[in-house]
C-alpha positions, 0 to 999 in steps of 0.5 A: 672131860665130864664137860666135853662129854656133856656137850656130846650128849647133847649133841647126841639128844638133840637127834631125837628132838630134844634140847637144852633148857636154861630152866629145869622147871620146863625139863621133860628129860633130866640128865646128870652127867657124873664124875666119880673122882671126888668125895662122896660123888655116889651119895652127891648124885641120891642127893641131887635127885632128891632136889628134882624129886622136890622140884616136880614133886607137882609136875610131871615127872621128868624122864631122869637119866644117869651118866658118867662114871657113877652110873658106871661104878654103881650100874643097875644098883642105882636102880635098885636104891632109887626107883626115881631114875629111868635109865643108868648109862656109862661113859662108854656107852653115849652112842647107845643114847638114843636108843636107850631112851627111845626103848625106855619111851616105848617100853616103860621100862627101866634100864642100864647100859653099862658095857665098855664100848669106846671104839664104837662110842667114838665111831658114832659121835665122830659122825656128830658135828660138835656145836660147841661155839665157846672160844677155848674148847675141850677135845677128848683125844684119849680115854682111859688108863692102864696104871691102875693107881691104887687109889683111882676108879678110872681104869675100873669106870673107863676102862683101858687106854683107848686113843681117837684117830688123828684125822678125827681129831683134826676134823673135829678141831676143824669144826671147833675153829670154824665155831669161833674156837681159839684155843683147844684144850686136849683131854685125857685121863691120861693124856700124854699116853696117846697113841694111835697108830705109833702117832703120839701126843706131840705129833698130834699137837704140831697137826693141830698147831697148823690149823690157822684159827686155833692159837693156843693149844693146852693139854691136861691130864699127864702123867710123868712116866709117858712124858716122853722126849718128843713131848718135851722137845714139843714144848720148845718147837711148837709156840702155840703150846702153852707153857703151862703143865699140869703134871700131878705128883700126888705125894713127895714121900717115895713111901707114899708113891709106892703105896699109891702104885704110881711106879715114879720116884720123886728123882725120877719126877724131879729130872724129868721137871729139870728136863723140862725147863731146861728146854723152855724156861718160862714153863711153870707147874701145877700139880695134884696132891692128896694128903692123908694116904694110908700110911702117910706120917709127918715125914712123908707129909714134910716131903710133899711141901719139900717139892711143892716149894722146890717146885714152887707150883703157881697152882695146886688141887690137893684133898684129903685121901678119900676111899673109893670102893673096890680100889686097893688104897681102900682096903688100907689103915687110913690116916686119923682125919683130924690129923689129915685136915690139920695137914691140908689146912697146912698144905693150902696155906704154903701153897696159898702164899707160893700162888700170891708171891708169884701173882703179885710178880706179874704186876705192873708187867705185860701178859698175852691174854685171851678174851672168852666172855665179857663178865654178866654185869657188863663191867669188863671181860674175862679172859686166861694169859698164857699160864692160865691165869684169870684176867679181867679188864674193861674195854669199850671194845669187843675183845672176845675171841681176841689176844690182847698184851694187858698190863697187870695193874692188881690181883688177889687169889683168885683174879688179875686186873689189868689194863688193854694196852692202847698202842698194840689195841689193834694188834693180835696175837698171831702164833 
């Protein structure tokens, strides 16, 4: 979401004149956009002004901007601590952008624009073209969440559940195609709890699939108690829908899930996975998970790799549970960090040979790959299949923007190789 947001503000700048440097050396105004999700991200922002501090320490200093949901956790303290930033503005806020910066130009006067504002965020970006040309796009279509996780800042950084207007959103996926956008991916902190107007997630993805251009449609980030019936039959009608889901469970301790808050057994997520494949065969799984939660013992932790082997997951983003200020999980007993990292350590490996056993399946076998950029050495291009996985191949062929079925010759961890098939070259994918 953080890059979507980032493509907006520029989009949003670029009224009042200013635009994008690919040398930060040249930079009047610099602007970090932040995510608070991750460790230490406050202690990450003082760390990376202290760089531009280095860096102009010469120059004239830039205008310095900070948004996203650090700017919203921290407000006017990152004023406090650091005389160095100019203006502090939340993710709620960007449609007061402009005027915040012009106010700071006229007035030299420090600022924080912090207030919870998504309705008319939304109003004045909707007036906005967006200008982003990248063959797979990002589209918020929902911000917010009211589960309140008790490990999680976002209902605390952005607020409550809050979804855009369909005809919006089909307006601005209109604009995307038009860009040279071939596959959208639909954003939300909780994605699959879209809802406007009683129109819910799997309405908006059959709008968007008839939109001719666009031919692949992803969405991320669900949670299992909205994936609703409606979005599961979506996943059987709708064949520009990848069969992809990215349904993060966090833990496989019902312990655990009930300290976390996540109001979902490990049966209940279970079924609803039955569920899901029972309709489309061919979907696969990635998840989140976070290792070390308070409270979390070796039998808890055996039951998170119990259900990432059952589930055998083709991708998985696990941490060590890390503290965010004024959460509950924050005020809980944490678990001895030598023992969470020998956890983690565990954890990636199983989850390291599940991904290499199911990479090495698809070689010598054939994939619909879409090609998004051609690799800055010129040796080849790159591109996702279906279950998002990265392909390269080399061809004498402009293949950007283009569906290609692409033998898998090789792979590693990170990359499959493979081969254009040279009887359907001329062939596109048409969903």
């Amino acid at each position: 979401m953080n890059e979507y947001d980032s493509n907006r503000i520029l989009d949003t700048v670029k009224k009042i004149g200013f635009g994008k440097t690919q040398n930060i050396n040249d930079a009047s105004c610099y602007l970090l956009n932040t995510c608070h999700i991750r460790d230490r991200a406050k202690e990450k922002v003082y760390h990376e002004i202290g760089r531009v501090k280095k860096i102009f320490e010469l120059k004239q200093k830039p205008l310095v901007i900070i948004a996203g949901c650090v700017a919203q956790a921290e407000n006017e303290e990152m004023l406090k601590r650091e005389p160095y930033i100019d203006l502090v503005i939340g993710p709620q806020s960007y449609h007061k952008l402009n005027d915040k910066i012009n106010e700071y130009i006229n007035k030299q006067k420090r600022l924080e624009e912090t207030e919870f504002d998504a309705v008319l965020k939304y109003d004045y970006l909707n007036k906005i073209k967006n200008s982003s040309s990248k063959v797979s796009s990002f589209l918020t279509i929902q911000e917010g969440c009211d589960k309140f996780c008790h490990f999680c800042v976002v209902p605390y950084t952005r607020g409550p559940e809050f979804s855009r207007s369909i005809d919006e959103l089909i307006k601005e996926t209109n604009q995307l195609a038009n860009n040279g956008t071939r596959e959208i991916i639909l954003l939300g902190q909780n994605v699959n709890a879209y809802n406007f107007k009683n129109k819910k997630l799997s309405d908006l993805i059959l709008e968007i699939s008839k939109i001719k251009e666009i031919k692949r449609i992803r969405y991320t980030t669900s949670h299992p108690l909205d994936f609703t019936e409606d979005l599961i039959l979506a996943h059987q009608n709708i064949k520009k829908l990848m069969p992809l889901i990215h349904l993060p469970v966090q833990s496989g301790s019902n312990k655990i899930l009930k300290n976390m808050n996540r109001k979902h057994t490990i049966e209940m997520y279970m079924e609803l996975i039955r569920k899901i494949k029972k309709v489309n065969k061919f979907i696969e799984f990635s998840s989140d998970f976070i290792i070390g939660y308070p409270g979390e013992n070796d039998k808890d932790f055996k039951a998170s790799i119990d259900v990432m082997k059952n589930v055998k997951y083709i991708n998985t983003y696990s941490f060590i549970f890390s503290p965010r200020p004024g959460t509950p999980a924050a005020r809980m007993n944490f678990t001895d960090k030598t023992i969470a990292k020998e956890r983690l350590t565990l954890f990636q490996k199983i989850s390291k040979d599940i991904k290499m056993n199911y990479r090495k399946s698809l070689f010598n076998k054939k994939c619909l790959v879409m090609f998004e950029n051609k690799l800055k050495d010129n040796s080849g291009f790159f591109g996702r299949d279906e279950f998002l996985n990265p392909v390269i191949v080399k061809s004498n062929s402009n293949l950007i923007g283009r569906i290609m079925n692409v033998k898998i010759i090789d792979g590693n961890q990170n990359t499959l190789f493979g081969e254009v098939d040279e009887k359907i070259k001329k062939e596109e994918f048409a969903a």
